[in-house]
C-alpha positions in Angstrom: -64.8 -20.1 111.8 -66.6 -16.7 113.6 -63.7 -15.2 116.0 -64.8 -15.1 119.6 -64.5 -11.4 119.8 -61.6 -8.8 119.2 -60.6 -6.9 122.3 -58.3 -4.0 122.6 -56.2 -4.3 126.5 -54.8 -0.8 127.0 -51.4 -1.9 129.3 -50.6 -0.4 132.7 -51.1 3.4 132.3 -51.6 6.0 133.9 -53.9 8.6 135.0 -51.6 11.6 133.5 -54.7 14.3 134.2 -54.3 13.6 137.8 -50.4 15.4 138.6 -49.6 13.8 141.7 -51.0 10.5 141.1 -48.5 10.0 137.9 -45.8 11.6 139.8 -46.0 9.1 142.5 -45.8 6.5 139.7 -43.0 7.3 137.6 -39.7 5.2 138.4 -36.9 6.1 140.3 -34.6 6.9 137.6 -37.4 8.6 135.6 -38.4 10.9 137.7 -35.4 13.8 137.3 -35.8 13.8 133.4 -39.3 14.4 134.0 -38.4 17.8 136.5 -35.4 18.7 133.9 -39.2 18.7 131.1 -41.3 20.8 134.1 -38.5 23.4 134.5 -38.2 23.9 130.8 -41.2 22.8 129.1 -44.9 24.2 128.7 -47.6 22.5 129.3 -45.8 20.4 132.1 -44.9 16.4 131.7 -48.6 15.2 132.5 -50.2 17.0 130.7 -48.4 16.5 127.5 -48.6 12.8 128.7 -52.6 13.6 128.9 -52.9 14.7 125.4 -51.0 12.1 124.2 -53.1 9.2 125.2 -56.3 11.5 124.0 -55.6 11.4 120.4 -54.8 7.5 120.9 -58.2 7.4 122.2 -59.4 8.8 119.7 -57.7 6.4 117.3 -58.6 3.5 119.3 -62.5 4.4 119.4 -62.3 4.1 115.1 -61.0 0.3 115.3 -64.4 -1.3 113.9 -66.2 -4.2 115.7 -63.1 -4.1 118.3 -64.2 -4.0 122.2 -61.8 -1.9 124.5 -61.7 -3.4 127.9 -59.5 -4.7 130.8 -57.7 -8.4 130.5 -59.6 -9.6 133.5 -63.2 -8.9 131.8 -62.4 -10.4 128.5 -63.5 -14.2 127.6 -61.5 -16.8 127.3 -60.1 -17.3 124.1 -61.2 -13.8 123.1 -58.6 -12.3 121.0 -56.2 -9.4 122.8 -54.7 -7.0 121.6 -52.2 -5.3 123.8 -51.3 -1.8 123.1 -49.9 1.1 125.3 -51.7 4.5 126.0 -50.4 6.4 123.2 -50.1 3.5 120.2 -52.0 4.3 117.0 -54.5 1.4 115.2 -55.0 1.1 111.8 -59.2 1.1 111.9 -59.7 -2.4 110.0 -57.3 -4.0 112.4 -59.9 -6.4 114.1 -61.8 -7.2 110.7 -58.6 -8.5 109.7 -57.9 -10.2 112.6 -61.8 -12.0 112.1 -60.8 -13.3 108.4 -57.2 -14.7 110.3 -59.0 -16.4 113.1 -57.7 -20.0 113.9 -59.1 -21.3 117.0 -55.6 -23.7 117.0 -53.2 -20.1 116.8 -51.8 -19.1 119.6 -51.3 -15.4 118.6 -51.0 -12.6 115.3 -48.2 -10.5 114.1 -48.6 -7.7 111.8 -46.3 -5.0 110.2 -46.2 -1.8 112.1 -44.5 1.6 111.5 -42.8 3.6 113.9 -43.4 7.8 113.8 -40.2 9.4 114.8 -37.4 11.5 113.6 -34.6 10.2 111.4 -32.0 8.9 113.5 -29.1 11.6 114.1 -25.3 10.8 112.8 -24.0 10.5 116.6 -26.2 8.1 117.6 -26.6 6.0 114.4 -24.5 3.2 115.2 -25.4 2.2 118.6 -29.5 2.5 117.0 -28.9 -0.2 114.4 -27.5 -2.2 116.9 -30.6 -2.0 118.8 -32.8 -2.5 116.3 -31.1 -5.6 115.4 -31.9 -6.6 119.0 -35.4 -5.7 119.0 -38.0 -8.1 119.7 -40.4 -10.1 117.1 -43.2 -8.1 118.8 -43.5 -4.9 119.9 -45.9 -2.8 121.9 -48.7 -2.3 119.1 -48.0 -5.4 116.4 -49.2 -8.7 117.5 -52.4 -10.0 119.3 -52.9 -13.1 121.3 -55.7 -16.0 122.2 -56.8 -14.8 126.2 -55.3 -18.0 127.6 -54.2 -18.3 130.9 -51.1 -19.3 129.9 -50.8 -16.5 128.1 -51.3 -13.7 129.7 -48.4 -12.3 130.8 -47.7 -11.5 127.1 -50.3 -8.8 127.1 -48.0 -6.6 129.8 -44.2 -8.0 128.5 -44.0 -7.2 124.5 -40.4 -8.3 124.5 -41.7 -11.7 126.7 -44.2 -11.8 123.2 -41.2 -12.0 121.1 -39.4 -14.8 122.8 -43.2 -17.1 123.1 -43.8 -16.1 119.1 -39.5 -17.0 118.1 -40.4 -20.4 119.9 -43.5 -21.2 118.5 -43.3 -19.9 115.2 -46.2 -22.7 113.8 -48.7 -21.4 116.4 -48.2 -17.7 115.0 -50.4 -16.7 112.2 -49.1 -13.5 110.0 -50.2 -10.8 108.0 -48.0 -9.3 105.7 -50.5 -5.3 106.2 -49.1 -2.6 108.1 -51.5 -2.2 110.5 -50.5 -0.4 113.9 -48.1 2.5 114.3 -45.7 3.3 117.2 -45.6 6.9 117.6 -42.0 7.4 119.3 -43.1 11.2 120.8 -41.4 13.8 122.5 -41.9 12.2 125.8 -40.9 8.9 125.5 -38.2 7.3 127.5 -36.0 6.7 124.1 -36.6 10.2 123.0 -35.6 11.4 126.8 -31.4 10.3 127.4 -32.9 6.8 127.0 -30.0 4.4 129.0 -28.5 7.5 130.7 -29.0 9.1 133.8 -29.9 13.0 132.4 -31.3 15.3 130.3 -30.1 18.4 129.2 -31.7 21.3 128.6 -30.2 21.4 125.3 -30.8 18.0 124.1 -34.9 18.7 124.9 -35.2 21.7 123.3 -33.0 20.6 120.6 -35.5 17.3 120.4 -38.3 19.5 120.5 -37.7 21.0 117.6 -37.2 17.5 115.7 -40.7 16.8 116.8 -42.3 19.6 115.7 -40.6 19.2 112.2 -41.6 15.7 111.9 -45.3 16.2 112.5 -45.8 18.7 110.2 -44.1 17.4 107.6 -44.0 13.5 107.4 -45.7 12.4 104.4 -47.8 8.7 105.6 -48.8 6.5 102.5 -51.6 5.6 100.8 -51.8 2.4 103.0 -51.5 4.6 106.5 -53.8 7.5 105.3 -55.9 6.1 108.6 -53.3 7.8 110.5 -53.3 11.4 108.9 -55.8 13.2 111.7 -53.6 11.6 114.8 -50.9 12.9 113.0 -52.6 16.1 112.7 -53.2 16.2 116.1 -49.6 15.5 117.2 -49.1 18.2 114.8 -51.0 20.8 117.0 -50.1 19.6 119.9 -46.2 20.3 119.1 -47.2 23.6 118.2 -48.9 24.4 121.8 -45.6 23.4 123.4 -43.3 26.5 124.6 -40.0 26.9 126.1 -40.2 28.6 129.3 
């Protein structure tokens, strides 16, 4: 049976070109790891932020026969894809999706990878246990019918995993890696995630991490899709300067 359409729903983001706009919207306890990045860092927060989500456009404008758009202005029973502002797609994503489609499926999980440094010695331990924790779905790996009922699992990944552990018979899988989570410089597990601050040591220290993985992480055969965003992070890492 033809799908009713494959739609791409970029979550809440932000508008990272525009400084005071994101400032105003980071949270509470956010907000001084971003300053601790501004005093230290070149280019500033946003604009890292900004050239983040630019190469995931990028990525996201090479996912064939996919439409990007808002949740409100796709169809019912449309399938959604939720991803955040800086997740990578593999481009044959929503073909796939297409040969999968069940009108009686309630959602789609896939395989992703993640992108980020190997895990360090100190903080091993208490990462595993995480992971063990993690939900079914994360931010880039599953797709959903646009239901009503439904919807609130296009903004709540871990909410996803919970609906998809419960309904397991409704879920239709596909054993392809298909999405990739790029875990970056910026984001809020790479920054003191679960404590209060940042040092200057630990960003600098975690800068260079970054730069080493971009340039020298090897992707398979089966994630070759993802070699120019890599490129890009790759560059990108490069422009960045401590101050």
């Amino acid at each position: 049976m033809p799908t009713p359409g494959v739609y791409i729903c970029i979550r809440r983001t932000l508008d990272w070109h525009d400084e005071a706009a994101s400032a105003a919207s980071l949270r509470p306890d956010f907000r001084p790891k971003v300053e601790v990045w501004n005093a230290i860092l070149d280019p500033p927060y946003h604009l890292f932020r900004h050239r983040l989500k630019q190469i995931a456009q990028a990525n996201l404008a090479r996912v064939e026969n996919a439409i990007r758009a808002p949740l409100e202005e796709i169809p019912r029973g449309a399938v959604v894809i939720p991803v955040d502002d800086d997740d990578w797609l593999a481009p044959e994503l929503a073909d796939r999706l297409a040969e999968q489609y069940d009108p009686a499926a309630s959602g789609y999980l896939w395989i992703r990878d993640v992108v980020e440094p190997p895990v360090r010695l100190r903080t091993r331990a208490w990462y595993w246990l995480w992971s063990w924790k993690a939900s079914t779905c994360a931010t880039n790996n599953y797709a959903i019918s646009n239901r009503p009922e439904l919807a609130e699992l296009v903004y709540h990944h871990s909410g996803a995993g919970r609906y998809f552990d419960a309904n397991r018979t409704r879920i239709k899988r596909m054993p392809q890696t298909l999405s990739i989570q790029n875990r970056n410089l910026s984001s809020q597990t790479a920054m003191a995630w679960r404590r209060p601050s940042l040092t200057r040591d630990e960003l600098v220290e975690s800068l260079q991490r970054y730069r080493t993985l971009y340039s020298s992480r090897e992707l398979p055969a089966e994630l070759g899709w993802a070699r120019p965003c890599m490129a890009r992070m790759d560059e990108l890492m490069k422009q960045v300067r401590v101050k």
